[in-house]
C-alpha atoms as one frame of an Amber mdcrd trajectory, in Angstrom:
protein
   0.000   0.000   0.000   3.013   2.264   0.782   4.568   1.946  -2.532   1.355
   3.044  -4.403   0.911   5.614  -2.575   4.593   6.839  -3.128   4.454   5.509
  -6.835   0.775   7.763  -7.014   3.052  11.284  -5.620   5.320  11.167  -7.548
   3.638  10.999 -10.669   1.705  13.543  -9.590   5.047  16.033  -8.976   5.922
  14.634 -12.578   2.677  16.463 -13.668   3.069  19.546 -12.090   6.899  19.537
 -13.239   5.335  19.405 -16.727   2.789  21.857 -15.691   5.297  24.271 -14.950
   7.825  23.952 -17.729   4.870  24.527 -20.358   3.922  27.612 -18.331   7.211
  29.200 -18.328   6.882  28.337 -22.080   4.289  30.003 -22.739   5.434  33.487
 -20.628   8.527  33.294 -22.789   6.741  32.597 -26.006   3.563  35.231 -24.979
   6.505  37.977 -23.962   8.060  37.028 -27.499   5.045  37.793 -29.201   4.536
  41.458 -27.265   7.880  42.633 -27.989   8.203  41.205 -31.526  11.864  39.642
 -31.443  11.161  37.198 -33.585  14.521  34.973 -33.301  15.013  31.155 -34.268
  13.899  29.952 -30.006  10.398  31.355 -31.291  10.449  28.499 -34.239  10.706
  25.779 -32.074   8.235  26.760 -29.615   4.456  25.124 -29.855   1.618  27.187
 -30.537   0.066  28.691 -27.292  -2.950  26.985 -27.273  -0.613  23.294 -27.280
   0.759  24.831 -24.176  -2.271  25.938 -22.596  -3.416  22.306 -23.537  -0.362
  20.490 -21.942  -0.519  23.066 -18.844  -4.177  22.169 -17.815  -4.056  18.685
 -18.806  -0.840  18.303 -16.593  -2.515  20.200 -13.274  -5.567  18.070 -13.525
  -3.504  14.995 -13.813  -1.403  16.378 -10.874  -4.808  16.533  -8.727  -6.528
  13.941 -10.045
């Protein structure tokens, strides 16, 4: 029972790890975007909405 419950928290700091990293993607890409230096980093971004995707997708699995 321990080791679920261990396996079960971290998965869910895995999420919010992910959570976070495609939030601080999308500040970088949204601040980007507002002061129009387009470079080659804005290239390989994903499209905001993939982010905003992957962000609450990763939170609810962090809860859930």
């Amino acid at each position: 029972m321990v080791i679920v419950h261990t396996v079960s928290s971290l998965l869910s700091y895995v999420a919010f790890l992910v959570a976070f990293v495609a939030g601080m993607l999308f500040l970088m890409q949204e601040r980007q975007l507002k002061h129009k230096p387009i470079g080659m980093g804005f290239r390989r971004l994903p499209p905001l909405e993939a982010l905003d995707d992957v962000n609450f997708l990763a939170i609810g699995a962090g809860f859930w």
